[in-house]
DRENPA-3360 file (N, C-alpha, C; in nm, 2 decimals, always signed):
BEGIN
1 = XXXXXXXX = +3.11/-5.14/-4.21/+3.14/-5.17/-4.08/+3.25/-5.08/-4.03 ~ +3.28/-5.01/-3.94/+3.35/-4.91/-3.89/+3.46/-5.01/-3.76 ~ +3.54/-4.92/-3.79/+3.68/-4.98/-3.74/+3.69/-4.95/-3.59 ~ +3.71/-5.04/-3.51/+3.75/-4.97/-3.42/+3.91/-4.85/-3.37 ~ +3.99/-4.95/-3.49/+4.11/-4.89/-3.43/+4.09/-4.75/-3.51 ~ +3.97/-4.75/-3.60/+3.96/-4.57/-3.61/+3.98/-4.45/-3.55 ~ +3.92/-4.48/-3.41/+3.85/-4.42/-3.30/+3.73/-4.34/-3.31 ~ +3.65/-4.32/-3.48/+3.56/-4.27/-3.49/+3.44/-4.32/-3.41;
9 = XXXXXXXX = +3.45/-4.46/-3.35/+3.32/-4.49/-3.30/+3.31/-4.43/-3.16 ~ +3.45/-4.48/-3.08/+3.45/-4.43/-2.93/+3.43/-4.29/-2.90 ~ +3.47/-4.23/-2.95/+3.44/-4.05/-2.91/+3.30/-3.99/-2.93 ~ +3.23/-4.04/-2.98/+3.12/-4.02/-3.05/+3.05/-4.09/-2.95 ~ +3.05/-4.24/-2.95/+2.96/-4.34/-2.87/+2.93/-4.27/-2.69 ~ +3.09/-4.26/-2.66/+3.12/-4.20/-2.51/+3.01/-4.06/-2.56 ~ +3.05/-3.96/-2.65/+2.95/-3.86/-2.61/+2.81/-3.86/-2.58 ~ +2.81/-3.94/-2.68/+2.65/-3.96/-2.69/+2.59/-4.04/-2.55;
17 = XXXXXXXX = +2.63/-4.11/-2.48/+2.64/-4.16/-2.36/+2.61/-4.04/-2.26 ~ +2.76/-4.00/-2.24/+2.75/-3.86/-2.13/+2.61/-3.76/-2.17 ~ +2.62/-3.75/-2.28/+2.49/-3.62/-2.32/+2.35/-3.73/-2.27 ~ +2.35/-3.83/-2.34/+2.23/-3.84/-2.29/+2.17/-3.88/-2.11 ~ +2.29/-3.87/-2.03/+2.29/-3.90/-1.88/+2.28/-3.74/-1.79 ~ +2.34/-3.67/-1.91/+2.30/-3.56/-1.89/+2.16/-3.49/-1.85 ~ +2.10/-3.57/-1.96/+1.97/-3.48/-1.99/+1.84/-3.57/-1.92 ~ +1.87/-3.68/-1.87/+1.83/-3.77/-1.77/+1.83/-3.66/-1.62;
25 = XXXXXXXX = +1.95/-3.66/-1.59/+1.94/-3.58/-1.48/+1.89/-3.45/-1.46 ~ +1.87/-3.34/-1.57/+1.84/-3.20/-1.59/+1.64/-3.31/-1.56 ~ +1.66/-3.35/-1.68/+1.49/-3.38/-1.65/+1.42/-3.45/-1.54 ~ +1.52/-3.49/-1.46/+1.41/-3.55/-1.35/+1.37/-3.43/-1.27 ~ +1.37/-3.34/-1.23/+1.31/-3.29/-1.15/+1.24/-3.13/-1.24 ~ +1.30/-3.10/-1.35/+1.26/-2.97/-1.41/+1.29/-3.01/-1.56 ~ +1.25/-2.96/-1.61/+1.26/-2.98/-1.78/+1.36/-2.89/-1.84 ~ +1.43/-2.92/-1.92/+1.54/-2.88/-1.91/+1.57/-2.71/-1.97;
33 = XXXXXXXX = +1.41/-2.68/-2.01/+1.38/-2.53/-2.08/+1.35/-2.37/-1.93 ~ +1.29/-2.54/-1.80/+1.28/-2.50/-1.71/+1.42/-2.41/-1.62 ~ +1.52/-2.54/-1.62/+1.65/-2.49/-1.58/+1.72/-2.33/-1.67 ~ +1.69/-2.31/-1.76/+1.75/-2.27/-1.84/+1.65/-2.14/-1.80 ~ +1.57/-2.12/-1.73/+1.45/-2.00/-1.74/+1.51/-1.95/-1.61 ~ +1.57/-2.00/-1.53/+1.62/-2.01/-1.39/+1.76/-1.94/-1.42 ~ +1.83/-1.98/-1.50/+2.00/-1.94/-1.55/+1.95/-1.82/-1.60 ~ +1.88/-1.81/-1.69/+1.85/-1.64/-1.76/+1.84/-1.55/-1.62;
41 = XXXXXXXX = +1.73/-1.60/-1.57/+1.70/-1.44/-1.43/+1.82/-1.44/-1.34 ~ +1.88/-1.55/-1.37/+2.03/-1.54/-1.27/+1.91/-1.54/-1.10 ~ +1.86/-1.68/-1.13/+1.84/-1.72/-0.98/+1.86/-1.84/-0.98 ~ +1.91/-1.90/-0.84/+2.00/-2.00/-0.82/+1.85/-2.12/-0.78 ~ +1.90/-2.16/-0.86/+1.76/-2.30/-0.87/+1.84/-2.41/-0.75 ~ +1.77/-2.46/-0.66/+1.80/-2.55/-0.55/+1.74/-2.69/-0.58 ~ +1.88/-2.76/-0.58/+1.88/-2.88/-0.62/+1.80/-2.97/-0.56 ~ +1.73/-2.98/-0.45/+1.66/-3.03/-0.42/+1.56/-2.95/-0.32;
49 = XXXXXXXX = +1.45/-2.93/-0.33/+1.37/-2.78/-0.30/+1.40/-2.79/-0.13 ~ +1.46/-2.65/-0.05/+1.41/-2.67/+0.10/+1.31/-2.69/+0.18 ~ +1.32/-2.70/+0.30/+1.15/-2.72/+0.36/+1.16/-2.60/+0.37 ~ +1.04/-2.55/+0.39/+0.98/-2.48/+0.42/+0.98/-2.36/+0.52 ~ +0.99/-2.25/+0.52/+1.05/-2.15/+0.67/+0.95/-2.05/+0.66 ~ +0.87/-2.07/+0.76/+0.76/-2.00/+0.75/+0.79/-1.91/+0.86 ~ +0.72/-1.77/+0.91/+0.76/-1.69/+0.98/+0.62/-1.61/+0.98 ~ +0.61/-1.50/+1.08/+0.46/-1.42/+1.07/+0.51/-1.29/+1.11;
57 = XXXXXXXX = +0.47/-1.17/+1.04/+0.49/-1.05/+1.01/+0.35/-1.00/+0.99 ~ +0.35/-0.84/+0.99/+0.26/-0.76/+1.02/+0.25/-0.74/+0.89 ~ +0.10/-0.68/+0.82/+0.08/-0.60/+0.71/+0.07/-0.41/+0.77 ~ +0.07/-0.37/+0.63/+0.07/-0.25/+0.65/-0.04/-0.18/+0.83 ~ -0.14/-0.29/+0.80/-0.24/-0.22/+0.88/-0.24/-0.27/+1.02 ~ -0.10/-0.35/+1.07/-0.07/-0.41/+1.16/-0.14/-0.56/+1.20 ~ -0.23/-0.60/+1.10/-0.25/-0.72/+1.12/-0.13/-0.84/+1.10 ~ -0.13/-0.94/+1.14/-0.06/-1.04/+1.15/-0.04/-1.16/+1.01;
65 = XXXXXXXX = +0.03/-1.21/+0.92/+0.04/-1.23/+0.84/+0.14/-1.34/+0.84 ~ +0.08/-1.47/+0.81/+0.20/-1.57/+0.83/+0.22/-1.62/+0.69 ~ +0.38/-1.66/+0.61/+0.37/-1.72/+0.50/+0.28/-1.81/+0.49 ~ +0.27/-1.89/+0.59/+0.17/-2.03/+0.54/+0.06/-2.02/+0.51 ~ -0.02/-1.87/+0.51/-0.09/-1.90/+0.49/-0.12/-1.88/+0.31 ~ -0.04/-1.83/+0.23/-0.02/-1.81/+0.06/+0.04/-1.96/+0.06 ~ +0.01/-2.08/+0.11/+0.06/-2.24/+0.03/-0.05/-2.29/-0.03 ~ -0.07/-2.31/-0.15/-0.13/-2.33/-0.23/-0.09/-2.23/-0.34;
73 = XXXXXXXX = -0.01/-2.14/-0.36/+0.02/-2.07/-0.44/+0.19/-2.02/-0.49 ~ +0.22/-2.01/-0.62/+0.35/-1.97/-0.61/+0.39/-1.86/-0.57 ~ +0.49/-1.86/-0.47/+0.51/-1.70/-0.39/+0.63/-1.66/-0.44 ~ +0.65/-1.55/-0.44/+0.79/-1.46/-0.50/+0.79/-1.37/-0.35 ~ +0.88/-1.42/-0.29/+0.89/-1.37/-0.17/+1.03/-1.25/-0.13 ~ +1.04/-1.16/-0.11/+1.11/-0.99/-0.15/+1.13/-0.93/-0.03 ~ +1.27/-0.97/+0.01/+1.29/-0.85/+0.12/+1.34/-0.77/+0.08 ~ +1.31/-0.64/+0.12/+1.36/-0.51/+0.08/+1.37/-0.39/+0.16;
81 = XXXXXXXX = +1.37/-0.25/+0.12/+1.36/-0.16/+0.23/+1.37/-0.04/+0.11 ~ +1.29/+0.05/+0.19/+1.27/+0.20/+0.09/+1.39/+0.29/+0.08 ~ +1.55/+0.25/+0.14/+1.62/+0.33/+0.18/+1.74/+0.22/+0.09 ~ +1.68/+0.09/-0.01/+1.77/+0.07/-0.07/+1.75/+0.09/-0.24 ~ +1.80/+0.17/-0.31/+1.79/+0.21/-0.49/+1.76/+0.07/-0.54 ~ +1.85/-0.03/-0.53/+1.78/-0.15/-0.63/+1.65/-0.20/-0.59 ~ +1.67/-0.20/-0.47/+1.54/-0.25/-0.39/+1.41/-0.15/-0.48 ~ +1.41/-0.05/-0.48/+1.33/+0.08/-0.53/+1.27/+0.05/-0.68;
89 = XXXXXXXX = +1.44/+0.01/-0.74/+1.37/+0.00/-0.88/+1.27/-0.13/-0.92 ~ +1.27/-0.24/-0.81/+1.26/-0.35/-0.87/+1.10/-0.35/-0.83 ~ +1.04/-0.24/-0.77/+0.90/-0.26/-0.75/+0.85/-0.17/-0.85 ~ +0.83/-0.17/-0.92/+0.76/-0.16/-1.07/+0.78/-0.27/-1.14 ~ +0.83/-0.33/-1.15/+0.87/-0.45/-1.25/+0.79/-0.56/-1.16 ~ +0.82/-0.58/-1.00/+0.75/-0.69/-0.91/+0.61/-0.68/-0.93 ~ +0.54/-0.55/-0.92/+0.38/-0.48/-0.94/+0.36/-0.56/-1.09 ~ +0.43/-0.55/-1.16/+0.37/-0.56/-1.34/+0.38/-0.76/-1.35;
97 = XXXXXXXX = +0.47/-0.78/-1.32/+0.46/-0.96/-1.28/+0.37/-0.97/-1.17 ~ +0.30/-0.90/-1.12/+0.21/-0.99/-1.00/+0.04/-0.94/-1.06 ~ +0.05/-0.83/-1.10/-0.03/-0.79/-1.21/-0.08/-0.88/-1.30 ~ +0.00/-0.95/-1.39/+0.00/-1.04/-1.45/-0.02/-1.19/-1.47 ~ +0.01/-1.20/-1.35/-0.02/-1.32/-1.25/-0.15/-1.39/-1.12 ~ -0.16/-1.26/-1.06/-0.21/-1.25/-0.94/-0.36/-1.37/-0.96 ~ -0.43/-1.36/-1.09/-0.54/-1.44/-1.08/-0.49/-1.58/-1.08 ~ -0.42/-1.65/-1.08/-0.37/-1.77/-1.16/-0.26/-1.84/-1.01;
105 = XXXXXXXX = -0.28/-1.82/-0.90/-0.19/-1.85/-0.81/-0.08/-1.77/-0.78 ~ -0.03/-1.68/-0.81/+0.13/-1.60/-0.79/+0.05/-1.52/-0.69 ~ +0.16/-1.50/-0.62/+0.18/-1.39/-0.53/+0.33/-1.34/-0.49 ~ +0.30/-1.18/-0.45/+0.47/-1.13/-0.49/+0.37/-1.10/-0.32 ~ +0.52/-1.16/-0.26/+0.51/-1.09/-0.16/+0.65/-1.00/-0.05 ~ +0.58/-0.89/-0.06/+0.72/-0.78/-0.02/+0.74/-0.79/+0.10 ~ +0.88/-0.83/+0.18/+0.90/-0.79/+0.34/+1.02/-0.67/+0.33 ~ +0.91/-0.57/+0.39/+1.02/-0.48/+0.42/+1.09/-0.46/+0.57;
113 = XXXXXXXX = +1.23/-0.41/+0.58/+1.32/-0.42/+0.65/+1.35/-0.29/+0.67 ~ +1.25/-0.21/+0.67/+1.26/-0.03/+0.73/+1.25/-0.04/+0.88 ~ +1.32/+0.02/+0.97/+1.29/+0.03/+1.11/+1.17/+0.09/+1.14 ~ +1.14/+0.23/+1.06/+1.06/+0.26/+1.04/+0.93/+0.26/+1.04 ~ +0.89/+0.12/+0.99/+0.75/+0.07/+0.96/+0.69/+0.14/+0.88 ~ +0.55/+0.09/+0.95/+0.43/+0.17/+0.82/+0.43/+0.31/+0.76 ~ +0.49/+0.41/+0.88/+0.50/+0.49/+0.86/+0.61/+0.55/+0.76 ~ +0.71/+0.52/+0.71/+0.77/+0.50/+0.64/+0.76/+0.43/+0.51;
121 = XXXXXXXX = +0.68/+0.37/+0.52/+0.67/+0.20/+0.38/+0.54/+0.25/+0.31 ~ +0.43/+0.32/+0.40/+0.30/+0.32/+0.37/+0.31/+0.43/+0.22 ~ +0.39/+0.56/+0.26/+0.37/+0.68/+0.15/+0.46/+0.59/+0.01 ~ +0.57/+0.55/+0.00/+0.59/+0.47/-0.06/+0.52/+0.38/-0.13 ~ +0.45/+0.26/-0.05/+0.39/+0.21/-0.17/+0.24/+0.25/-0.20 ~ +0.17/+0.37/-0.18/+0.07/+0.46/-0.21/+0.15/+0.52/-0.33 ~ +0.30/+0.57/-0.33/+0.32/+0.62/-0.42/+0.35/+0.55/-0.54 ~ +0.41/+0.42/-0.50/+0.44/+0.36/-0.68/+0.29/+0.29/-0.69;
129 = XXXXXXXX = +0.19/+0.29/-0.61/+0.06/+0.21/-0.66/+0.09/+0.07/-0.65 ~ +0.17/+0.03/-0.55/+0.16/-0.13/-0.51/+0.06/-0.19/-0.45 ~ +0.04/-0.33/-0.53/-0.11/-0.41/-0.46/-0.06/-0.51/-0.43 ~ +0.02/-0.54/-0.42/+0.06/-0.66/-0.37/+0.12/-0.68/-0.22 ~ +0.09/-0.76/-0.16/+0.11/-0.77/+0.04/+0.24/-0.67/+0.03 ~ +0.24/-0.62/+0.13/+0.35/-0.62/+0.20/+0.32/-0.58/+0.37 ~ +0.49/-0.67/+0.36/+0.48/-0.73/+0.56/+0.56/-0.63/+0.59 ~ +0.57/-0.61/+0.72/+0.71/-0.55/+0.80/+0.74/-0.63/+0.88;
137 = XXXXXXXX = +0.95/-0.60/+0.88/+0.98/-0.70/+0.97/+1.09/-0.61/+1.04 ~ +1.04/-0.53/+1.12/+1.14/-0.46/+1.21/+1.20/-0.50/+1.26 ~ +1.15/-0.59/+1.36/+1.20/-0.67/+1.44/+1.32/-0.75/+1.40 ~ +1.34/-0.79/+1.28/+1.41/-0.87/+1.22/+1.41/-1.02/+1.19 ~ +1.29/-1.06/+1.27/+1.27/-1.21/+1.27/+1.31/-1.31/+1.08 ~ +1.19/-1.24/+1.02/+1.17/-1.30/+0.93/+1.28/-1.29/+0.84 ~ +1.38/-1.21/+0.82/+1.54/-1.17/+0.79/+1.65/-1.29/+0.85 ~ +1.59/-1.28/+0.97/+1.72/-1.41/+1.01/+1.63/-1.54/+0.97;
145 = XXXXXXXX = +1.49/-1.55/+1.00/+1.44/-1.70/+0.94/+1.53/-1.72/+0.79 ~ +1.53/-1.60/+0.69/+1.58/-1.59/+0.55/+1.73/-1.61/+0.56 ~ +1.78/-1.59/+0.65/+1.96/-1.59/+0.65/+1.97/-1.44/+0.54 ~ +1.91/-1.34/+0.54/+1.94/-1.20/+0.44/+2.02/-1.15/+0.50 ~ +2.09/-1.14/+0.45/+2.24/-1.07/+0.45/+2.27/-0.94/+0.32 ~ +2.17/-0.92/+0.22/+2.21/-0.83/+0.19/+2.03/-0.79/+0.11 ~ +2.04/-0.70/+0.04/+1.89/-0.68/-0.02/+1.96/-0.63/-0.17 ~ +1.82/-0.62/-0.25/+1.73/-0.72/-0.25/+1.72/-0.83/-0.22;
153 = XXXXXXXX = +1.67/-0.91/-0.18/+1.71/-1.09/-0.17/+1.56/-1.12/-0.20 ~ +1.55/-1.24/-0.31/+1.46/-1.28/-0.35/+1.45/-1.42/-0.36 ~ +1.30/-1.50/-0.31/+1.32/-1.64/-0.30/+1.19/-1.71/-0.33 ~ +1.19/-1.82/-0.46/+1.08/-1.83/-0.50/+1.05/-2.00/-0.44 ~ +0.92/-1.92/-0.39/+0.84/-2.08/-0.31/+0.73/-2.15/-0.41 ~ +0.71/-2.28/-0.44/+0.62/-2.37/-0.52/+0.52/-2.39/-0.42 ~ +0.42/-2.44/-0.48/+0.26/-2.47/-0.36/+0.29/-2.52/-0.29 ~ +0.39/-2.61/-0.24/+0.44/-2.74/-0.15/+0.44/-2.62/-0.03;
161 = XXXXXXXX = +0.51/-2.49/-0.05/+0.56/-2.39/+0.07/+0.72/-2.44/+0.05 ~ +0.77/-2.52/-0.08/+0.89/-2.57/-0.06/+0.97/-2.46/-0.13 ~ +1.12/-2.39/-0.08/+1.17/-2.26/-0.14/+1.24/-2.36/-0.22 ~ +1.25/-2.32/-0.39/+1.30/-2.37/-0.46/+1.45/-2.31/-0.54 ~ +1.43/-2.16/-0.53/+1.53/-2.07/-0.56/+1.54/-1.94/-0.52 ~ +1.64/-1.89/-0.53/+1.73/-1.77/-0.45/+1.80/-1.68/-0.55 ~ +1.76/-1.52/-0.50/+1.84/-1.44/-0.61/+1.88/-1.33/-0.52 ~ +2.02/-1.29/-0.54/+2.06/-1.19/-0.47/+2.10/-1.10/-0.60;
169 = XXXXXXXX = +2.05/-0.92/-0.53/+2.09/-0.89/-0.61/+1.91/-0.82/-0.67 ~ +1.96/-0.70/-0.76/+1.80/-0.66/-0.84/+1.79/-0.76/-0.96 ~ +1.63/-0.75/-0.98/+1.65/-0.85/-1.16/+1.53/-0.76/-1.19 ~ +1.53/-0.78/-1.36/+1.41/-0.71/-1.40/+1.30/-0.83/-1.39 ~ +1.21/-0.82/-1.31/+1.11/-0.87/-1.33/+0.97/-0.89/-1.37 ~ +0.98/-0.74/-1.47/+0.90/-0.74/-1.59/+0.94/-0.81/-1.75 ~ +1.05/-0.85/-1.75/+1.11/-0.90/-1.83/+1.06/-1.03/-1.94 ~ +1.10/-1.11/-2.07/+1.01/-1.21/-2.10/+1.09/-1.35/-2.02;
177 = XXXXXXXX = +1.20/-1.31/-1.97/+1.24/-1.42/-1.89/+1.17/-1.44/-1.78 ~ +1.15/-1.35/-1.68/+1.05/-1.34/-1.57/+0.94/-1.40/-1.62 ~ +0.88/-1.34/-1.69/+0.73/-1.43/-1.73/+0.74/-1.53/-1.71 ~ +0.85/-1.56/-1.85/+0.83/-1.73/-1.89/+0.88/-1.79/-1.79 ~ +0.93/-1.75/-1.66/+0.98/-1.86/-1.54/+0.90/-1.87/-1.44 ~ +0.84/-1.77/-1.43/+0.69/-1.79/-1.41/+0.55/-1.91/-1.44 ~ +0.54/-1.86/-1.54/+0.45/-1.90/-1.59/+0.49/-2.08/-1.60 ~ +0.60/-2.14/-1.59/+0.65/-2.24/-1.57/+0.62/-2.29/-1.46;
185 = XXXX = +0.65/-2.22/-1.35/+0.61/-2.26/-1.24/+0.45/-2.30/-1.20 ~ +0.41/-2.20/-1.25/+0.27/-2.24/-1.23/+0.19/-2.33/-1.29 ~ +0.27/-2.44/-1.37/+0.20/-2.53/-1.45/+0.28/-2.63/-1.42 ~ +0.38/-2.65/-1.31/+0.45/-2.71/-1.22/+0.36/-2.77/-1.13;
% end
């Protein structure tokens, strides 16, 4: 029978308390291998998902293109612009995760933020061989819907259309962290 006035029970007891209230809270809403796939890519996982901010932008060919219409799918949603280097490098990595994905629900979708437009965006992604959407948002609408303030800015939406996390900043997203926070999501 163990002592109290030891103190081996209470330090121990209290931890085991706190840790397990812990892992109560990590698991209600993501598992806790989930959270930890989110800390690796250094994107900021949102504690309780936002609604939804939908917006309509052009494709390359001037057609009209509104987020809502990719709900039913996880979106990796990418403002960028051909006149920024990180922005540059992170479409080969976005191409190879959407590659990867593309049959299974994911969608990377690129808004670019060239004044320029098509004319500018188009030789570009002919030249790295991108297949995945990309919108223009000259105008700037869909930039202030995002509150982007700087680029890259990346923000990942769940089927709900609900934005669940935010990453400022380039990430590799060929990477096996990328995958696997992916592939999470979509079994989400």
């Amino acid at each position: 029978m163990a002592s109290i006035q030891s103190g081996m029970m209470r330090p121990k007891g209290l931890l085991l308390v706190v840790l397990s209230g812990l892992c109560l809270v990590l698991s209600s809403s993501l598992s806790f291998g989930q959270v930890d796939l989110f800390w690796r890519m250094r994107v900021l996982r949102y504690e309780k998902p936002l609604a939804p901010k939908s917006f309509t932008a052009v494709d390359l060919e001037g057609k009209p293109v509104r987020l809502s219409d990719f709900r039913g799918n996880v979106v990796l949603l990418n403002f960028w612009a051909t006149w920024c280097s990180p922005c540059k490098k992170e479409m080969g990595p976005l191409e190879a995760l959407y590659r990867r994905f593309k049959g299974r629900g994911f969608v990377v979708l690129a808004v670019s933020l060239d004044q320029g437009g098509a004319r500018i965006v188009r030789p570009f992604v002919e030249k790295k061989g991108l297949s995945f959407p990309i919108l223009l948002d000259s105008t700037g609408k869909a930039k202030s819907t995002y509150h982007v303030t700087s680029l890259p800015a990346t923000f990942l939406i769940d089927r709900k259309g609900r934005i669940i996390g935010r990453s400022l900043g380039p990430r590799d997203w060929a990477s096996e962290a990328a995958v696997a926070l992916v592939e999470s999501l979509l079994v989400h």
